[in-house]
C-alpha positions in Angstrom: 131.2 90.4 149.5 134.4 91.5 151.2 137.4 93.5 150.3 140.1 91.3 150.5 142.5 94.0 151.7 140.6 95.3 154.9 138.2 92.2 155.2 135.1 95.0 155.7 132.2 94.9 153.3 131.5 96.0 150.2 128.5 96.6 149.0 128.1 95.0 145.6 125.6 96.1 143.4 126.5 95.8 139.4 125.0 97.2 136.2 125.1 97.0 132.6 127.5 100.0 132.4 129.4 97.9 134.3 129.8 94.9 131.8 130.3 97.2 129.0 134.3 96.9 129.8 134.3 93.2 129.5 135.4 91.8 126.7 133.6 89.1 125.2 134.6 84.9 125.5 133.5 83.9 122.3 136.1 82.8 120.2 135.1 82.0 116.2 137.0 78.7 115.4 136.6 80.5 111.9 139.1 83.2 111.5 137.4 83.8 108.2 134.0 83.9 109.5 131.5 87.0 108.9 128.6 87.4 110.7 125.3 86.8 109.6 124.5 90.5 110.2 127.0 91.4 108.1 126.2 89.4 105.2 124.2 90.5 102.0 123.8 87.7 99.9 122.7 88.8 96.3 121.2 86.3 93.3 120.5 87.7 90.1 118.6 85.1 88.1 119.4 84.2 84.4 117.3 85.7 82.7 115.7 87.9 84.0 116.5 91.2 86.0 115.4 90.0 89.2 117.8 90.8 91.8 117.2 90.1 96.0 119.1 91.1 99.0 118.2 90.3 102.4 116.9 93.1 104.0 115.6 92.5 107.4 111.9 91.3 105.7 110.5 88.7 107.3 106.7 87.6 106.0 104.7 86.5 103.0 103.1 90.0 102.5 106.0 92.0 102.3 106.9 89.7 98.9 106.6 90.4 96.0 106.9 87.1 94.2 107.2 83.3 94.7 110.9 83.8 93.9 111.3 86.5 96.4 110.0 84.5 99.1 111.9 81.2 98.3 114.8 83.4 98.1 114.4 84.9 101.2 113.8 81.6 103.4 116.4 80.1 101.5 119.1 82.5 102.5 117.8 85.4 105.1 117.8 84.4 109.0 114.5 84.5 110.8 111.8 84.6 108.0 108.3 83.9 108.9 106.8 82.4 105.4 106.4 78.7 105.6 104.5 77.9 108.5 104.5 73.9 108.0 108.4 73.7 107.0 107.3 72.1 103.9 110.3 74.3 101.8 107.6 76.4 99.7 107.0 80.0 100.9 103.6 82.0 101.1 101.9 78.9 99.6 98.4 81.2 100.3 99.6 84.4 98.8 102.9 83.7 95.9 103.8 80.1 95.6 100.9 78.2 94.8 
């Protein structure tokens, strides 16, 4: 690399500290859009007083019910609780 007023080398060597300054290219075609970080979905079942937030859980034994765990594969990113897709959670441990 050369600078481009002198036409003498530059010795070029970037780091992350560097990047921090850029600003990201991602534009959201969604001006309403939140991020799924952001989100915390709540569902209260009728009748009853269950109540379930995502909460960064991600497998079978950290449930506590059948409903739990359908909840959470059902609307929390990256769960780990139905190994053959099938839609049922922790078939072994809660949803028999």
């Amino acid at each position: 690399m050369t600078n481009a007023a002198t036409d003498n080398p530059v010795d070029a060597a970037f780091t992350s500290t560097d990047l921090d300054d850029i600003p990201p290219t991602y534009v959201d075609s969604k001006a309403t859009s939140t991020s799924v970080s952001a989100v915390k979905p709540v569902l209260t079942l009728s009748g009853s007083a269950a109540s379930f937030t995502c909460d960064g859980r991600k497998h079978c034994s950290q449930m506590t019910s059948c409903a739990e765990a359908t909840y959470f594969i059902q609307h929390c990113p990256n769960t780990k609780m139905d190994g053959n897709n099938d839609g049922i959670p922790c078939e072994q441990q809660w949803c028999h």
